[in-house]
N, C-alpha and C positions, 0 to 999 in steps of 0.2 A: 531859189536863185540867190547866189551870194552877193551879184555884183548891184548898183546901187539903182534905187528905185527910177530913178529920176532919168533916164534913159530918154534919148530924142531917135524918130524914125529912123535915120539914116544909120544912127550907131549900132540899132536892131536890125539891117539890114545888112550891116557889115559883120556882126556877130554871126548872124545866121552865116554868110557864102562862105566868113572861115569855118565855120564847123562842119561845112556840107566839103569845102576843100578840104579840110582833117580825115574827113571819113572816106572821102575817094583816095587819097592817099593810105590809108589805113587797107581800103581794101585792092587797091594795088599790088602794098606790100604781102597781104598774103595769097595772091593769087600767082607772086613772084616766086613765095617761099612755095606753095603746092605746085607748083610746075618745075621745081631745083630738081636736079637730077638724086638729090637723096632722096627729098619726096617718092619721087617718080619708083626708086628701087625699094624705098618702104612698102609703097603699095604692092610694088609687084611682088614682094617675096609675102606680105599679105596672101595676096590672091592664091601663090602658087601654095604659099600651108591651107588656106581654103578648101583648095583642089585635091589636092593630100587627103585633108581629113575626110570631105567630101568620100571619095575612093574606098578608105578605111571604113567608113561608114558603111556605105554601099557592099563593101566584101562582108561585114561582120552580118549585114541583114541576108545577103546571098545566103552564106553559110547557115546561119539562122534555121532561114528556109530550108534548106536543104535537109538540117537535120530533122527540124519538123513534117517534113513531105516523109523520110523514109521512117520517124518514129511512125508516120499517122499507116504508112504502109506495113509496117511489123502489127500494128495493132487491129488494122483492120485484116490481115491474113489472123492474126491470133482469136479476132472473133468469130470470123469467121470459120474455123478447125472448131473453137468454143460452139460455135450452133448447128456444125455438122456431128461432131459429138453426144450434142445433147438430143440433136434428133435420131441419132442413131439410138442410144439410149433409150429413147421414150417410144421408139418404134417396138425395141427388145423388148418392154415393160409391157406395152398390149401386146404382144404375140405372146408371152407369159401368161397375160391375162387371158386373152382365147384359149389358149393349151386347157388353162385349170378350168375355164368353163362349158371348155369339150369333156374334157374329165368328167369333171363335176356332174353335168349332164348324163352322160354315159352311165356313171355309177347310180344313180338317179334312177334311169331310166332300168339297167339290173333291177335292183332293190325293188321297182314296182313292177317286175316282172316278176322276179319273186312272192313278194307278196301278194299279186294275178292267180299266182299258182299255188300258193299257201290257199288262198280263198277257195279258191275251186275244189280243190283236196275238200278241203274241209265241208265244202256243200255235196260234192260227192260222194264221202265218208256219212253224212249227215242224209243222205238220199240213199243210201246202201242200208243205213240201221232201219229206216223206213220199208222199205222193202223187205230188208228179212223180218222186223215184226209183223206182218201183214200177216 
């Protein structure tokens, strides 16, 4: 407080209702100046770049979207082609595999028919020397 110690009620009383009259005139005048018609156009050309940007905003996440929906749709057609491929593929791979172990089998099964008949020969070539030595 600048002003002098020594103050009497009534002075404190009249100190205060000017300050409290200061401040309602203080907020008067700007309640004056926010309702002037430049106010009033400040705001609104405010609100209307708001609404603008707002919009911009709104278009560039549409778009956004848009291009993320038809990437996620090229990729899931591309994985899709990717896992019918590969099951085509691995289909190919076992019927390979069956083919070589029909094969395989087969030949197999010769070889021990052969050698069935190799055996036999040879016990009846082996039963024929018996007989003519007797």
């Amino acid at each position: 407080m600048n002003g002098p110690k020594n103050t009497d009620f009534a002075d404190r009383l009249s100190a205060a209702a000017n300050a409290k009259k200061a401040q309602l005139e203080r907020a008067a005048r700007a309640r004056s100046a926010a309702e002037s018609p430049a106010a009033v156009e400040r705001r609104s050309a405010r609100d209307a770049v708001r609404v603008a940007r707002d919009a911009r905003i709104a278009e560039r996440t549409a778009t956004k979207l848009a291009i993320e929906a038809q990437q996620a749709a090229g990729l899931a057609a591309a994985q899709a082609t990717e896992a019918a491929a590969r099951e085509a593929a691995l289909k190919a791979e076992q019927e390979a595999r069956d083919m070589e172990f029909a094969e395989r089998a087969a030949r197999e099964a010769t070889m021990e028919e052969e050698r069935q008949a190799a055996r036999d020969a040879r016990y009846a070539a082996r039963k024929a020397r018996k007989r003519k030595g007797r």
